[in-house]
C-alpha positions as CSV (number, residue, x, y, z in Angstrom):
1,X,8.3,4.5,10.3
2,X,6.0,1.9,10.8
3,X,2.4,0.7,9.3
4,X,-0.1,-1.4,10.5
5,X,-2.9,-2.4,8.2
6,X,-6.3,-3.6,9.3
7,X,-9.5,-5.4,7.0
8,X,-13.3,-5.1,7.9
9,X,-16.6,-4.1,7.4
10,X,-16.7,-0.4,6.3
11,X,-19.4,0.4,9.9
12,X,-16.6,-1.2,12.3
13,X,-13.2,0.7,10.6
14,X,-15.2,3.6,10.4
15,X,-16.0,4.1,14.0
16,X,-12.4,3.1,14.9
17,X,-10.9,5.8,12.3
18,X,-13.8,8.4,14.3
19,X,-12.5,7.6,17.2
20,X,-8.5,7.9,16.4
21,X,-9.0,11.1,14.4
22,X,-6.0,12.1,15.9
23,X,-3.7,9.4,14.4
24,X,-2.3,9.4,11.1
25,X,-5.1,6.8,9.2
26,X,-5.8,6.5,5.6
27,X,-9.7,5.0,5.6
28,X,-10.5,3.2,2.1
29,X,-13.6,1.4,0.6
30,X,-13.2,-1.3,-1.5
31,X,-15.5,-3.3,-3.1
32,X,-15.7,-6.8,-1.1
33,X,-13.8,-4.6,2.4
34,X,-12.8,-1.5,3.8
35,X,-9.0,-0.8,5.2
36,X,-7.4,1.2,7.5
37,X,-4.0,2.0,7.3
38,X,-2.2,3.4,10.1
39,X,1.1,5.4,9.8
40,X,3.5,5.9,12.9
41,X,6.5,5.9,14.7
42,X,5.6,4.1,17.7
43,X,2.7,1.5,18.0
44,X,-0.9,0.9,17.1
45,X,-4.1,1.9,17.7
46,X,-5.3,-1.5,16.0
47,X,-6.0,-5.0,18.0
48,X,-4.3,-7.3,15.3
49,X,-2.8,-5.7,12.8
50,X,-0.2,-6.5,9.6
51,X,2.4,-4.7,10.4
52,X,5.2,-3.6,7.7
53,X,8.6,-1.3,7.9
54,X,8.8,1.8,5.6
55,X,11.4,1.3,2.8
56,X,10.2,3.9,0.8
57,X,7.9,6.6,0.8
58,X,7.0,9.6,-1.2
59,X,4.1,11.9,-1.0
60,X,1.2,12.9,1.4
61,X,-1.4,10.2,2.3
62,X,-5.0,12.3,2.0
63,X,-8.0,11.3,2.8
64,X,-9.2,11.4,-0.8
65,X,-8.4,9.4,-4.3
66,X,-7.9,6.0,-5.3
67,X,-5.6,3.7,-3.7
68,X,-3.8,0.1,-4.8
69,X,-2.3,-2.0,-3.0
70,X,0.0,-4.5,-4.6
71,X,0.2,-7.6,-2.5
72,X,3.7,-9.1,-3.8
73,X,5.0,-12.3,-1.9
74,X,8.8,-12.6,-1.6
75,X,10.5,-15.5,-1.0
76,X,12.7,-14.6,2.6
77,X,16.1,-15.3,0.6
78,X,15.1,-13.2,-2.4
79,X,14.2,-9.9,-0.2
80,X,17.7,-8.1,-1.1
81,X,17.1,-8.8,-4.6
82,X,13.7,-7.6,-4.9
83,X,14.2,-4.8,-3.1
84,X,17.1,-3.6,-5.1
85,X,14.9,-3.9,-8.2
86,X,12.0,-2.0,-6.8
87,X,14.1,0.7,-5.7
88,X,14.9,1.7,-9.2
89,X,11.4,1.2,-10.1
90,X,9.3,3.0,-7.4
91,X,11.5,6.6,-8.0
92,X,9.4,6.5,-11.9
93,X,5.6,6.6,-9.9
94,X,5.7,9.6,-8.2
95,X,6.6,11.8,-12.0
96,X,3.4,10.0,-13.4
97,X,0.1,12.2,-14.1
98,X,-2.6,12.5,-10.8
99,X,0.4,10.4,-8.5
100,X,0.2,11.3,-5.4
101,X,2.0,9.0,-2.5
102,X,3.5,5.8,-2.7
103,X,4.7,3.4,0.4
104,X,6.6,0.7,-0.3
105,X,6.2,-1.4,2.4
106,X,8.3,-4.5,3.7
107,X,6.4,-7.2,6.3
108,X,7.6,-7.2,10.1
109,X,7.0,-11.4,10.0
110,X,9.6,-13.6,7.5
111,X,6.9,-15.4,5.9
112,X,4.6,-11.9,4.6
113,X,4.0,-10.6,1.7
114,X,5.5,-6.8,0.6
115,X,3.2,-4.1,-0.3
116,X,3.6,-1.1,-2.6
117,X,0.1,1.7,-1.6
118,X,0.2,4.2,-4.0
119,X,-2.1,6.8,-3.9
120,X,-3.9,8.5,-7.1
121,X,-6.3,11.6,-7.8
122,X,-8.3,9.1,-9.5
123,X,-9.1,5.7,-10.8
124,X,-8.3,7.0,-14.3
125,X,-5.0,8.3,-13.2
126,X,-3.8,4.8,-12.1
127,X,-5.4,3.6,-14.8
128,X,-3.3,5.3,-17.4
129,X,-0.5,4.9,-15.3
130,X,-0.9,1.0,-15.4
131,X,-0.7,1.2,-19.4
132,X,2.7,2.9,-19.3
133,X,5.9,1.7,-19.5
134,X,6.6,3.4,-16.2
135,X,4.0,0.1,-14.4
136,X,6.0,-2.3,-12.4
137,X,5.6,-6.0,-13.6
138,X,7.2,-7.8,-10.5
139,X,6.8,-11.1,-12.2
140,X,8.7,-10.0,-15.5
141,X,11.3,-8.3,-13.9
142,X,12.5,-10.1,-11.3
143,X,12.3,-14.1,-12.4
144,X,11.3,-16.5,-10.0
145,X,11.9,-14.6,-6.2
146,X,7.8,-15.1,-5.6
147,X,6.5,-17.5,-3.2
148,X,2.6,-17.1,-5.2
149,X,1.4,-14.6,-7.9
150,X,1.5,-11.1,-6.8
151,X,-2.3,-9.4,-7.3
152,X,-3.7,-6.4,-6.8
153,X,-6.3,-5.1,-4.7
154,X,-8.1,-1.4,-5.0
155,X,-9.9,0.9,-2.6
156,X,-11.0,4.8,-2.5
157,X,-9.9,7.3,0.3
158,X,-13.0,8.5,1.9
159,X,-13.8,10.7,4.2
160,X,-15.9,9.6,7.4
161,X,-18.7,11.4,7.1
């Protein structure tokens, strides 16, 4: 499975996600951008994309909820490692209260950065879920495998009205 993630104005990714109603694509408002996410076997819809493999995936994307979107930046020789660790630690998510999809998401280029989307009922569902024990803490768990400080960006699933 394949991604391909794309960062705009909320008017231009709207009309693109209108006009590809027909493809798998998770539209989301943020506060400073809007994103479109495209899910697929074979290629995109987008012009120049971020494109990541599926390692992991649980759940339905819908069109509705919050999203995250943990930017994590993996050194290239620490990739086994890491994703070893966030194997174990993905599998907890998807028992938590309001969870409803995660993709864990590995870059096609050497230098990227991995994502993890996960997709809640609402804010307040990831929110509790980030004050449990269950929360992944890349930088406490795995030592020193990061290129930069992961950070986290968030978004809601909207319709297209």
């Amino acid at each position: 499975m394949n991604v391909y993630i794309t960062y705009g104005t909320e008017d231009f990714l709207q009309k693109i996600a209108k006009h590809h109603h027909l493809e798998k694509i998770l539209y989301m408002v943020g506060q400073d951008q809007a994103t479109l996410f495209h899910e697929t076997e074979g290629e995109t819809v987008f012009k120049a994309p971020h494109a990541y493999d599926v390692i992991d995936a649980k759940g339905e994307l819908v069109q509705s909820g919050f999203v995250t979107l943990n930017h994590i930046p993996v050194k290239l020789e620490s990739r086994p490692l890491f994703e070893s660790t966030l194997q174990n630690k993905t599998n907890i998510s998807e028992h938590q209260p309001g969870f409803r999809a995660i993709r864990v998401l590995r870059p096609k280029k050497d230098e990227g950065v991995y994502l993890i989307l996960t997709l809640w009922e609402s804010e307040d569902s990831f929110q509790d879920f980030e004050e449990s024990e269950a929360f992944f803490q890349p930088n406490e768990d795995t030592g020193s495998i990061f290129s930069r400080p992961a950070y986290l960006t968030s978004y809601h699933a909207v319709t297209d009205n």
